[in-house]
Biotite code that builds the C-alpha atoms (Angstrom):
import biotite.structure as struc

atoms = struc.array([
    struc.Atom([11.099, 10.313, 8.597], chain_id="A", res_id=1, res_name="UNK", atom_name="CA", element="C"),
    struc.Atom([9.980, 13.924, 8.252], chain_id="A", res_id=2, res_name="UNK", atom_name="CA", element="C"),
    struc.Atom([10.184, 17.394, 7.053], chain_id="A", res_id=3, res_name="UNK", atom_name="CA", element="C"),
    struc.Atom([9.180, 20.538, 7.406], chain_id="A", res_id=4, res_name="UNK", atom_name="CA", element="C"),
    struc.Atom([7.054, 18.916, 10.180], chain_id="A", res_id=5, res_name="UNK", atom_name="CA", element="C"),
    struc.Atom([4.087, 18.293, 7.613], chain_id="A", res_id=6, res_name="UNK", atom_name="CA", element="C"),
    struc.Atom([5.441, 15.729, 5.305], chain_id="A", res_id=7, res_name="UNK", atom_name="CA", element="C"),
    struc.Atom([5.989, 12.106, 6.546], chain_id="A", res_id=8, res_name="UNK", atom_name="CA", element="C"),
    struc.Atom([8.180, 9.936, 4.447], chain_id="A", res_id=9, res_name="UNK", atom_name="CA", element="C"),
    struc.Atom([8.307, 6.078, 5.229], chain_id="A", res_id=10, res_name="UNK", atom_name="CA", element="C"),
    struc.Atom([9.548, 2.911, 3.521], chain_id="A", res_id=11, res_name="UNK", atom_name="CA", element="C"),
    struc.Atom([10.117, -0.622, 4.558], chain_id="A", res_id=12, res_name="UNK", atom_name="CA", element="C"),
    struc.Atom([10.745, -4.166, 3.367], chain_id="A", res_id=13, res_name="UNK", atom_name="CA", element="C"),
    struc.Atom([9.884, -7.710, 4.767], chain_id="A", res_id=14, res_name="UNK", atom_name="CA", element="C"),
    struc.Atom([9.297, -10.955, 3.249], chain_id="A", res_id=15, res_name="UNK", atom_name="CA", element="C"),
    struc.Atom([5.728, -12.853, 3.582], chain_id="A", res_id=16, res_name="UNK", atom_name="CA", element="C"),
    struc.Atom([5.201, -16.376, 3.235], chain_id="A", res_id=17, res_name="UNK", atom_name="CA", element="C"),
    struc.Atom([2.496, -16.057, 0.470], chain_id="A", res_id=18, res_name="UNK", atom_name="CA", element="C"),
    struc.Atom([2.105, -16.150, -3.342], chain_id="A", res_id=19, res_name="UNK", atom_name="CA", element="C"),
    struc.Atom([2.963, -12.315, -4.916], chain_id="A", res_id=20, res_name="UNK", atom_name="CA", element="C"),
    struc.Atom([-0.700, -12.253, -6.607], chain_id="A", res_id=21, res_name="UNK", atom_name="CA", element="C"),
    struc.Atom([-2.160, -13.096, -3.596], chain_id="A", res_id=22, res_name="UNK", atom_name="CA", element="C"),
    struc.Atom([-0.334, -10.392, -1.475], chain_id="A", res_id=23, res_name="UNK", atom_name="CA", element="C"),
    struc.Atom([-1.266, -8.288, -4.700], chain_id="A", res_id=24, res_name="UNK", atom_name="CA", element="C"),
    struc.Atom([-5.009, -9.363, -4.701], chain_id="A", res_id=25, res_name="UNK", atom_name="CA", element="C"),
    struc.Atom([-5.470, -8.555, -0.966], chain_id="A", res_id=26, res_name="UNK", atom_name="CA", element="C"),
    struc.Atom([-3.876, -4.808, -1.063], chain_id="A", res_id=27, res_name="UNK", atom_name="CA", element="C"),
    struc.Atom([-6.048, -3.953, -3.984], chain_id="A", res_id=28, res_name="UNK", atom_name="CA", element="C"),
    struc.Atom([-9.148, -5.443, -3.119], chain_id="A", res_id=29, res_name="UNK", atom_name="CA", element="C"),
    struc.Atom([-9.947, -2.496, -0.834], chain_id="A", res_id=30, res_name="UNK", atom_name="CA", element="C"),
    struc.Atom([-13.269, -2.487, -1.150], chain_id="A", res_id=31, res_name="UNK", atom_name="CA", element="C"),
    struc.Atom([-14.851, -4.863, 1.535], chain_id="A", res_id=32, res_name="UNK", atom_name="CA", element="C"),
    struc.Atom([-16.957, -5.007, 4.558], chain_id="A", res_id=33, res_name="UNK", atom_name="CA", element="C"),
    struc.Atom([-14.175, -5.785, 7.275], chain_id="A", res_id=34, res_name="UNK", atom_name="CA", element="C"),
    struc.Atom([-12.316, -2.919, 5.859], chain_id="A", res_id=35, res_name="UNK", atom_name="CA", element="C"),
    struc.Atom([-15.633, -0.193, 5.953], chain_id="A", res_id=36, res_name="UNK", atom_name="CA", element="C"),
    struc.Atom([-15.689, -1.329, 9.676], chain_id="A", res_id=37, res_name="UNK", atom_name="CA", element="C"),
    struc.Atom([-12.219, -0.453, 10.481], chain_id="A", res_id=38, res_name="UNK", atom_name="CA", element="C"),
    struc.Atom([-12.789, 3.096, 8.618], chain_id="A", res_id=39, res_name="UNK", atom_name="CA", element="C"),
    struc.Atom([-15.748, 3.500, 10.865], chain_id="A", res_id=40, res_name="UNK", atom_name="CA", element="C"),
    struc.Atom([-13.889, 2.875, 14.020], chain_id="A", res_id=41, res_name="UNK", atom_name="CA", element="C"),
    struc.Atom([-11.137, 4.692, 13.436], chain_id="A", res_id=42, res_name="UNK", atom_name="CA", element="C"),
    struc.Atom([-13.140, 8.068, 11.736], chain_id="A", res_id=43, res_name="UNK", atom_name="CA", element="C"),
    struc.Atom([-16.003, 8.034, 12.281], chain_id="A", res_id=44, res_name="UNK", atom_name="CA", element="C"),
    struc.Atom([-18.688, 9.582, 9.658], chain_id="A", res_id=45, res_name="UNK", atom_name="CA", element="C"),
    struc.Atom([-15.461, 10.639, 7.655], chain_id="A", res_id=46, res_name="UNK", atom_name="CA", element="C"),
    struc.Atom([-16.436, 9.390, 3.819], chain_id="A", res_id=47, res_name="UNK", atom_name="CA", element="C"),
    struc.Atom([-15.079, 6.001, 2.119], chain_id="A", res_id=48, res_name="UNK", atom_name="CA", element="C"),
    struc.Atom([-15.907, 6.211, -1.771], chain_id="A", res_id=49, res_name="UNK", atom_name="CA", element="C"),
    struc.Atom([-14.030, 3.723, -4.112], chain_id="A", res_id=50, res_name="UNK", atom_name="CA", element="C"),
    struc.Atom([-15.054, 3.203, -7.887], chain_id="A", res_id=51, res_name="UNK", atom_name="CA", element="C"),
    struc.Atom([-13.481, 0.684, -9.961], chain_id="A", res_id=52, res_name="UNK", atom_name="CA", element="C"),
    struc.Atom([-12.621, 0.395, -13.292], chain_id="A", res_id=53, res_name="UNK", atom_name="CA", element="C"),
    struc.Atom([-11.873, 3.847, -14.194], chain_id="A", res_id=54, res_name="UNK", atom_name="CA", element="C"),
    struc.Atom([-12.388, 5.103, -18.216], chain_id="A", res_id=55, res_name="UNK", atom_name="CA", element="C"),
    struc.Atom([-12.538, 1.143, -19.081], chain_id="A", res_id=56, res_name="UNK", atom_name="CA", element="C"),
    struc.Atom([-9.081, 0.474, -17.303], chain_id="A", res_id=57, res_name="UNK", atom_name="CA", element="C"),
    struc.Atom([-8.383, -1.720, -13.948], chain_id="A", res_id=58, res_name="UNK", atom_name="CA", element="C"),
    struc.Atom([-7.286, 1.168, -12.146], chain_id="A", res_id=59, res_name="UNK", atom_name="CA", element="C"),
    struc.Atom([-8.916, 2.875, -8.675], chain_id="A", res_id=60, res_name="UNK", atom_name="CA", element="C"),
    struc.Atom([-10.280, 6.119, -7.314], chain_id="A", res_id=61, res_name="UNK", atom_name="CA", element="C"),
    struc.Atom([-10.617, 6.315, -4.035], chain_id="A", res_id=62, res_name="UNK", atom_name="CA", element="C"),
    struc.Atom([-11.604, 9.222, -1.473], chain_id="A", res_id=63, res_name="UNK", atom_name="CA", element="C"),
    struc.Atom([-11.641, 8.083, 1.968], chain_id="A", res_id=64, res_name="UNK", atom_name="CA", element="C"),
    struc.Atom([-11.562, 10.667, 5.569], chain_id="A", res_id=65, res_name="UNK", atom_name="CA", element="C"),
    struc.Atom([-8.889, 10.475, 8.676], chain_id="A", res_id=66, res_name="UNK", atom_name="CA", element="C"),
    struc.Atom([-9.566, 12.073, 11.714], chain_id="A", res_id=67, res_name="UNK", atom_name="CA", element="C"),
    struc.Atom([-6.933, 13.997, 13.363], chain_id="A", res_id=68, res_name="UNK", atom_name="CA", element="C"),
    struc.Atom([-7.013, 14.630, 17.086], chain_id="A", res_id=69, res_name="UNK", atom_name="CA", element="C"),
    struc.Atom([-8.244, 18.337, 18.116], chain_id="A", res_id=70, res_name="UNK", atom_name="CA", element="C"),
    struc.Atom([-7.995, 20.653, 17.357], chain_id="A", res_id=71, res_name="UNK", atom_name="CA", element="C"),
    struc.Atom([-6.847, 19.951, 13.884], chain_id="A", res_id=72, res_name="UNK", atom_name="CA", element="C"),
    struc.Atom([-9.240, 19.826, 11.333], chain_id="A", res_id=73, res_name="UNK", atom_name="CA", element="C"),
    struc.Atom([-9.936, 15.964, 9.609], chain_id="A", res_id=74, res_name="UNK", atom_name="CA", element="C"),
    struc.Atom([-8.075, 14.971, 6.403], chain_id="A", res_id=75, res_name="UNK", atom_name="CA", element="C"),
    struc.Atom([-9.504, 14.245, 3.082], chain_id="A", res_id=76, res_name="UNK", atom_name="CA", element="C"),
    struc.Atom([-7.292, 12.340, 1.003], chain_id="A", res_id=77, res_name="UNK", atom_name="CA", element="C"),
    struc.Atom([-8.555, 11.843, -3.106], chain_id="A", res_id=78, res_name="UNK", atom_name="CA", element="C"),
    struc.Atom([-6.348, 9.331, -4.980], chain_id="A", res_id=79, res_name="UNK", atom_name="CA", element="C"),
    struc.Atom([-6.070, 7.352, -8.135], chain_id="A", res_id=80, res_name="UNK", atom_name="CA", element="C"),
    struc.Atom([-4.357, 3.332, -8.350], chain_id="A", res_id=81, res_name="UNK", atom_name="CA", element="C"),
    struc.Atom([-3.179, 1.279, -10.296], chain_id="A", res_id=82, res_name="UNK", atom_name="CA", element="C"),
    struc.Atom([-0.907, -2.204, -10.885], chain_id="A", res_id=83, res_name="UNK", atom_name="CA", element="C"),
    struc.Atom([1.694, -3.445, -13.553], chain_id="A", res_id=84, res_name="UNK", atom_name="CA", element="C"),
    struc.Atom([3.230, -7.076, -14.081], chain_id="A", res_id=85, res_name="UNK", atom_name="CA", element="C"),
    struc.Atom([6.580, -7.422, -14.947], chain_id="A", res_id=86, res_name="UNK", atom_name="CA", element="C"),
    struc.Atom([7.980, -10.406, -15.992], chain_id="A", res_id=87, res_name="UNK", atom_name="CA", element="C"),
    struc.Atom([11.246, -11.189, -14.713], chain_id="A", res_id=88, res_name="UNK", atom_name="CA", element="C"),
    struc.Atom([14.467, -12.700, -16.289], chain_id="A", res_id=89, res_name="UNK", atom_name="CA", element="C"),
    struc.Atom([14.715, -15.561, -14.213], chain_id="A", res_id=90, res_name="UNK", atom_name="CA", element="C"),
    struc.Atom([10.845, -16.432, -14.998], chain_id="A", res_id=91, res_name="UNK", atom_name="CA", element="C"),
    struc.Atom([9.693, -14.708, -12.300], chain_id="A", res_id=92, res_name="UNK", atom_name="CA", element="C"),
    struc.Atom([7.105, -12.000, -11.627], chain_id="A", res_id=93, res_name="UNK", atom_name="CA", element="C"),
    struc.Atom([7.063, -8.101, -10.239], chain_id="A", res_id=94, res_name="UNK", atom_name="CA", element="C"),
    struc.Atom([4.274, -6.350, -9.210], chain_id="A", res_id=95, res_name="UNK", atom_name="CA", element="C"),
    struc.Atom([3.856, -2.619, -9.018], chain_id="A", res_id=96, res_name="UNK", atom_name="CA", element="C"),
    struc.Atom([1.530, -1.096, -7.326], chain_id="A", res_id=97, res_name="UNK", atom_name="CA", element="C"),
    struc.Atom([0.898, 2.663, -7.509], chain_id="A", res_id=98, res_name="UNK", atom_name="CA", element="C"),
    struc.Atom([-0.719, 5.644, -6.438], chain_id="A", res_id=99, res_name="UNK", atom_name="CA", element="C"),
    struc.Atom([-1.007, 9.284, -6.644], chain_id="A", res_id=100, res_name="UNK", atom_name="CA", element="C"),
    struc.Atom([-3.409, 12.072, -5.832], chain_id="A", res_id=101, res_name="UNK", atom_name="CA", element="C"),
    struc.Atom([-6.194, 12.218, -7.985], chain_id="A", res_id=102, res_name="UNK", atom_name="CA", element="C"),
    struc.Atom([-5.603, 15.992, -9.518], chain_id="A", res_id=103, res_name="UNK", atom_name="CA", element="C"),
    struc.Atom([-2.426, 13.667, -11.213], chain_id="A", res_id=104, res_name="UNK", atom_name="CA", element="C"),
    struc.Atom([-5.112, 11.816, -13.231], chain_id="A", res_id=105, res_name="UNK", atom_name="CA", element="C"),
    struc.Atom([-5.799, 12.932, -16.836], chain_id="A", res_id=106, res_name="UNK", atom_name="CA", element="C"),
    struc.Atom([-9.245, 10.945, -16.961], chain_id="A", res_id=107, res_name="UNK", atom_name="CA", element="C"),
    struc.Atom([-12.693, 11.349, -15.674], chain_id="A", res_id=108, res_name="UNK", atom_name="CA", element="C"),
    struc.Atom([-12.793, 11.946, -12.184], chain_id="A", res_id=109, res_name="UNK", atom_name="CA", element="C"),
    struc.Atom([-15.049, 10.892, -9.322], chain_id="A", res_id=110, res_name="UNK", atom_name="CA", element="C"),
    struc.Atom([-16.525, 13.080, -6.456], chain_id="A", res_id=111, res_name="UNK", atom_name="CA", element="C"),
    struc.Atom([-18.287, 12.897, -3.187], chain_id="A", res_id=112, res_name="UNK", atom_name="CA", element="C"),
    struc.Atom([-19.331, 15.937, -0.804], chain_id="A", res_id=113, res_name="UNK", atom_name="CA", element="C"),
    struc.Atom([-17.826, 16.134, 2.322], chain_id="A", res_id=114, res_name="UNK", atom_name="CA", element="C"),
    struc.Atom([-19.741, 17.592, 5.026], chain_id="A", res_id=115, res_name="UNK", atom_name="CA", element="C"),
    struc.Atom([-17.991, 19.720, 7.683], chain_id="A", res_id=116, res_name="UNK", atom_name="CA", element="C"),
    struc.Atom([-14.900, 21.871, 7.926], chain_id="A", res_id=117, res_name="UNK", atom_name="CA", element="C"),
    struc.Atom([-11.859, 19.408, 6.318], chain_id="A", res_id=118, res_name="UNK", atom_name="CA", element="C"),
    struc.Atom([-8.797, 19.819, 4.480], chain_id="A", res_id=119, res_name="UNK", atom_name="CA", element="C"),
    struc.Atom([-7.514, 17.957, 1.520], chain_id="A", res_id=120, res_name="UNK", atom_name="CA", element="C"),
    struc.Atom([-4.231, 15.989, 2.150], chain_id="A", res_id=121, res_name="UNK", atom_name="CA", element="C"),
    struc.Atom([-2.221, 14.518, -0.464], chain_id="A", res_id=122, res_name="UNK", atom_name="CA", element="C"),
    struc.Atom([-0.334, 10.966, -0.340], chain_id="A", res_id=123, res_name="UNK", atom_name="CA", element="C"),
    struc.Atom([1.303, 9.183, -2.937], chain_id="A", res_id=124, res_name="UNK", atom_name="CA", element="C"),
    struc.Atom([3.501, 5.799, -2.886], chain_id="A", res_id=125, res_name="UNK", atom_name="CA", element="C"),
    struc.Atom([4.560, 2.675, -4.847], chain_id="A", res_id=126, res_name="UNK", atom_name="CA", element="C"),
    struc.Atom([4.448, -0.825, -3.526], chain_id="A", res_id=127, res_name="UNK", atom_name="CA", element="C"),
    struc.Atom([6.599, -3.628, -4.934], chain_id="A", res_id=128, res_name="UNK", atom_name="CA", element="C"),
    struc.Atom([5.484, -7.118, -4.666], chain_id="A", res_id=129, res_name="UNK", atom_name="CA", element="C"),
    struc.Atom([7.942, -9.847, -5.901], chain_id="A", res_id=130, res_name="UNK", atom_name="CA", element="C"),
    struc.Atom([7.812, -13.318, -6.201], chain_id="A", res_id=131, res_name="UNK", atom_name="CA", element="C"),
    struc.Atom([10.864, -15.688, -4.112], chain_id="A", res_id=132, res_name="UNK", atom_name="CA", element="C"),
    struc.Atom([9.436, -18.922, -4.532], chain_id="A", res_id=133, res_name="UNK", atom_name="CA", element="C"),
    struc.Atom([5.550, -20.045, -5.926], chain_id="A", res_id=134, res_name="UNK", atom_name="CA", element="C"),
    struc.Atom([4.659, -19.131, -1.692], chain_id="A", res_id=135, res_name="UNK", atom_name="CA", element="C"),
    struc.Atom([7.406, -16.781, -1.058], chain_id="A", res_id=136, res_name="UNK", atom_name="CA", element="C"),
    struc.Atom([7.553, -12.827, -1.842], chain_id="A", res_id=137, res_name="UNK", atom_name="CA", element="C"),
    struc.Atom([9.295, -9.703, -0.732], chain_id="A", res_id=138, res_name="UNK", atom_name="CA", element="C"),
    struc.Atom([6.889, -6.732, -0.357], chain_id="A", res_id=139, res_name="UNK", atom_name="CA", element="C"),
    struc.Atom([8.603, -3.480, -0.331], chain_id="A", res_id=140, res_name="UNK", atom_name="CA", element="C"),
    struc.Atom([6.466, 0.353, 0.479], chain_id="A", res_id=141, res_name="UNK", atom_name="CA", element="C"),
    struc.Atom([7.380, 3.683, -0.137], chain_id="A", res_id=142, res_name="UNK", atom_name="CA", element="C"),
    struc.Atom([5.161, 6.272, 0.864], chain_id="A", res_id=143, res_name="UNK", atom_name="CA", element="C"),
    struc.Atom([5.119, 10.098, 1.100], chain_id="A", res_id=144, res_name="UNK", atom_name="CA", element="C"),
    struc.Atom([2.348, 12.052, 2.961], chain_id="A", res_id=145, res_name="UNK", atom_name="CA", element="C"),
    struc.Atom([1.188, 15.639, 2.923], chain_id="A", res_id=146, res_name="UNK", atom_name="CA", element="C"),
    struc.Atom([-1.269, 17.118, 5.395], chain_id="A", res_id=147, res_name="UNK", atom_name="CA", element="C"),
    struc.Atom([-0.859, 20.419, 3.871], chain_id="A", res_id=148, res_name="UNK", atom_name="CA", element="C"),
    struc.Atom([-0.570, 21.883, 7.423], chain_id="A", res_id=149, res_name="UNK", atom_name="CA", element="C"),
    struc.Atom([1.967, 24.748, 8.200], chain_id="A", res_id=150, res_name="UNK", atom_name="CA", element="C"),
    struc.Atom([3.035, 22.923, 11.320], chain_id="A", res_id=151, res_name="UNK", atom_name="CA", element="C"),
    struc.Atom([2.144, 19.592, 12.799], chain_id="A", res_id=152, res_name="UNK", atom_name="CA", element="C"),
    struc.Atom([3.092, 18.402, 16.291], chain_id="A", res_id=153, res_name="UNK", atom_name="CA", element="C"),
    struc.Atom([6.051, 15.682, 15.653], chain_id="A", res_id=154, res_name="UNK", atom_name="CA", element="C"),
    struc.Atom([3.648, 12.993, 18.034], chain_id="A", res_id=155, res_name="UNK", atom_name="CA", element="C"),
    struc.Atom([1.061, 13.162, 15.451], chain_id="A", res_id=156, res_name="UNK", atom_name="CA", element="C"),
    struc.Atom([3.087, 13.051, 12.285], chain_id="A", res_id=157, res_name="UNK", atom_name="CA", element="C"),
    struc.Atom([5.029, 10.096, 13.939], chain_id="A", res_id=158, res_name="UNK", atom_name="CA", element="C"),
    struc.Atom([1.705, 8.499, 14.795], chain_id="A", res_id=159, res_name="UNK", atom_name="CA", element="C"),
    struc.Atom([-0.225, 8.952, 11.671], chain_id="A", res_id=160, res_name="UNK", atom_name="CA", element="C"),
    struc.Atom([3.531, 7.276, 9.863], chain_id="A", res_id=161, res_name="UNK", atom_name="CA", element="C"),
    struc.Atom([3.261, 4.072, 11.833], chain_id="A", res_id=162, res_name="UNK", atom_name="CA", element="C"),
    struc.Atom([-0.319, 3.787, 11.502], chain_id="A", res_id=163, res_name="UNK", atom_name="CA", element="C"),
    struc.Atom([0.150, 3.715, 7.940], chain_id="A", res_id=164, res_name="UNK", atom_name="CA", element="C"),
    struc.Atom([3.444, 1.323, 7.530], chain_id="A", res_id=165, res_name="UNK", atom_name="CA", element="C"),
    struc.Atom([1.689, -1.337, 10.093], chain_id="A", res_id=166, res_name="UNK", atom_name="CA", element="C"),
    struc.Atom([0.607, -2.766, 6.883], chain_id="A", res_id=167, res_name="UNK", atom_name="CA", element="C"),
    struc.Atom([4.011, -4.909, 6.499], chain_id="A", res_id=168, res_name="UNK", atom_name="CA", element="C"),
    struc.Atom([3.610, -6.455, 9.630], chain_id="A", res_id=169, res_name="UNK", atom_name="CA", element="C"),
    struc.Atom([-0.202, -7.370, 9.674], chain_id="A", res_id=170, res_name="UNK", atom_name="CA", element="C"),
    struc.Atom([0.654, -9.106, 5.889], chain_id="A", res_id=171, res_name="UNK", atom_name="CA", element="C"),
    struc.Atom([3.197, -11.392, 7.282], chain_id="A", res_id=172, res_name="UNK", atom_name="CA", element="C"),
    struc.Atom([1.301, -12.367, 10.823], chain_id="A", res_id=173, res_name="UNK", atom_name="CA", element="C"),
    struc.Atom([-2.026, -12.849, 8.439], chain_id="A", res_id=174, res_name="UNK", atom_name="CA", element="C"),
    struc.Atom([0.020, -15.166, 5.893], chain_id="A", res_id=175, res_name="UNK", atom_name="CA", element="C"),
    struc.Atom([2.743, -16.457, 8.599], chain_id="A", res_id=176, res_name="UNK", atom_name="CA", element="C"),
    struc.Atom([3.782, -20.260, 8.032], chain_id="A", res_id=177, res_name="UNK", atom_name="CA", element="C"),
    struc.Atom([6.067, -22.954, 9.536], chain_id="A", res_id=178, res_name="UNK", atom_name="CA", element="C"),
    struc.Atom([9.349, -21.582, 8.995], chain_id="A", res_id=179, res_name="UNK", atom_name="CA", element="C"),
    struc.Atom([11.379, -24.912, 8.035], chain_id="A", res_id=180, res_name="UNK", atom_name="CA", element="C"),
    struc.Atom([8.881, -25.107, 5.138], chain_id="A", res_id=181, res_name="UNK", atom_name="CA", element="C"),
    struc.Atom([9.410, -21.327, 3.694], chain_id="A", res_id=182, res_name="UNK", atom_name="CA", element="C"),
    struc.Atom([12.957, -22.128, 3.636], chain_id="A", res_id=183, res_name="UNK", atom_name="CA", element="C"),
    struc.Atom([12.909, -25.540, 1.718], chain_id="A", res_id=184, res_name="UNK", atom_name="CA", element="C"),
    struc.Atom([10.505, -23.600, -0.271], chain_id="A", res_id=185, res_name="UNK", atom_name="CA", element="C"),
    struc.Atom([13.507, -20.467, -0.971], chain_id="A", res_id=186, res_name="UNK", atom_name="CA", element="C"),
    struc.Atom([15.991, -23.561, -1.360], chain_id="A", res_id=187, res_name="UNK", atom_name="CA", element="C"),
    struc.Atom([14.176, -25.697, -4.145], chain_id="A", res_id=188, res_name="UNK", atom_name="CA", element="C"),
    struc.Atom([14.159, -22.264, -6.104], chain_id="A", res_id=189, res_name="UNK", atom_name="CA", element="C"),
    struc.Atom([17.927, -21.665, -5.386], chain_id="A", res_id=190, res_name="UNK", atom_name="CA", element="C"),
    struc.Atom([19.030, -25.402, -6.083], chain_id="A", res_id=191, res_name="UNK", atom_name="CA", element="C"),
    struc.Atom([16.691, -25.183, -9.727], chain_id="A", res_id=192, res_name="UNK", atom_name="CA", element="C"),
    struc.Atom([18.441, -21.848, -10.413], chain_id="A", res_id=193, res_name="UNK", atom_name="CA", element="C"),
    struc.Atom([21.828, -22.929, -9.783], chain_id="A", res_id=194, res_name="UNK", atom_name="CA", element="C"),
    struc.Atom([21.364, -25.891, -12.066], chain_id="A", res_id=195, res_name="UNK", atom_name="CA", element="C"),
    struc.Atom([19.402, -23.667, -15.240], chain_id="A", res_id=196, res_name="UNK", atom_name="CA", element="C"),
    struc.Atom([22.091, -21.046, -14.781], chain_id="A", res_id=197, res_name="UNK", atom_name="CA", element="C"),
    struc.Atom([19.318, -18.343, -13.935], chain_id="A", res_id=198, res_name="UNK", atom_name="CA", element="C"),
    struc.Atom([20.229, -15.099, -12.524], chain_id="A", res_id=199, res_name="UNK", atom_name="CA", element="C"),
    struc.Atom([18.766, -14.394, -9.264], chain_id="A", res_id=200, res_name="UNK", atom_name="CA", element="C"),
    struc.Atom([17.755, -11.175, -7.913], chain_id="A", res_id=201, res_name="UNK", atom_name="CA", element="C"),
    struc.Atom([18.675, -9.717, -4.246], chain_id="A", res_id=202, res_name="UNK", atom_name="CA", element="C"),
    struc.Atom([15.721, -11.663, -2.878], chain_id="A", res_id=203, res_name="UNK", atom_name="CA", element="C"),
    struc.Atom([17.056, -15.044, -3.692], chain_id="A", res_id=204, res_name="UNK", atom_name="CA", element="C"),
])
């Protein structure tokens, strides 16, 4: 959803038939050939910077370009990342997954010129990855975008939102499996918490 017809709000849910570090591992690994390609497709000469490790830590910066149609001028969006574990009471684990614009960071800060006329958006958004079963997790997104325009046509705002929540469904056609086996999978979890007297959570 919308409002103020600059700022895009979007959230959604699904569950993918893959291990929680491995959904994990793939959204944060960002920094790889296949995705460079699809940046170049879709924007052009627009930059892609990401440095790792920030001030000794495992968190991200990233800067990366979109191009809006004309004649709107091309966001720049500057962000820092990060991930938590938490460790469940029925032995399972949570990932967060967060990010915010870069001015949020208190640490050193990277930079990259941007040639051309641009303005800088802002996005920020958490991600929560949990594990179902060893193969099983729920992936949940929350995301809020700025692009600190006064007004926006509601096509493009609506365009740039689904663009960006598409992410749900790639995740569970890349890690799709037989369906009989997910749910014996979800079952053997149930049946071994009914019998240890383990909570479960809304997942499960």
């Amino acid at each position: 959803f919308q409002k103020d017809n600059k700022i895009v709000y979007g959230l959604s849910y699904c569950i993918i038939d893959a291990p929680a570090t491995t959904l994990l591992a793939d959204l944060y690994n960002i920094d790889t050939y296949s995705a460079a390609r699809q940046h170049k497709k879709k924007n052009g000469n627009l930059p892609r910077m990401l440095a790792k490790q920030i001030d000794g830590t495992r968190s991200q910066q990233y800067i990366a370009g979109k191009k809006f149609p004309p004649p709107y001028d091309p966001r720049v969006f500057k962000g820092w990342q990060c991930w938590k574990k938490v460790k469940k009471e029925n032995g399972y684990a949570q990932y967060l997954y967060g990010f915010v614009s870069l001015s949020e960071y208190e640490g050193s800060k990277q930079s990259i010129k941007v040639e051309g006329k641009h303005t800088i958006g802002e996005t920020k958004g958490l991600f929560v990855i949990e594990e179902i079963a060893p193969n099983v997790s729920s992936f949940f997104r929350v995301q809020y975008v700025d692009v600190k325009a006064a007004t926006l046509p509601t096509q493009i705002l609506t365009l740039f939102a689904k663009e960006n929540l598409k992410l749900a469904n790639k995740m569970q056609e890349k890690y799709r499996r037989n369906a009989s086996e997910v749910d014996t999978e979800i079952r053997e979890v149930l049946v071994k918490s009914m019998k240890e007297g383990v909570d479960l959570n809304e997942s499960q």
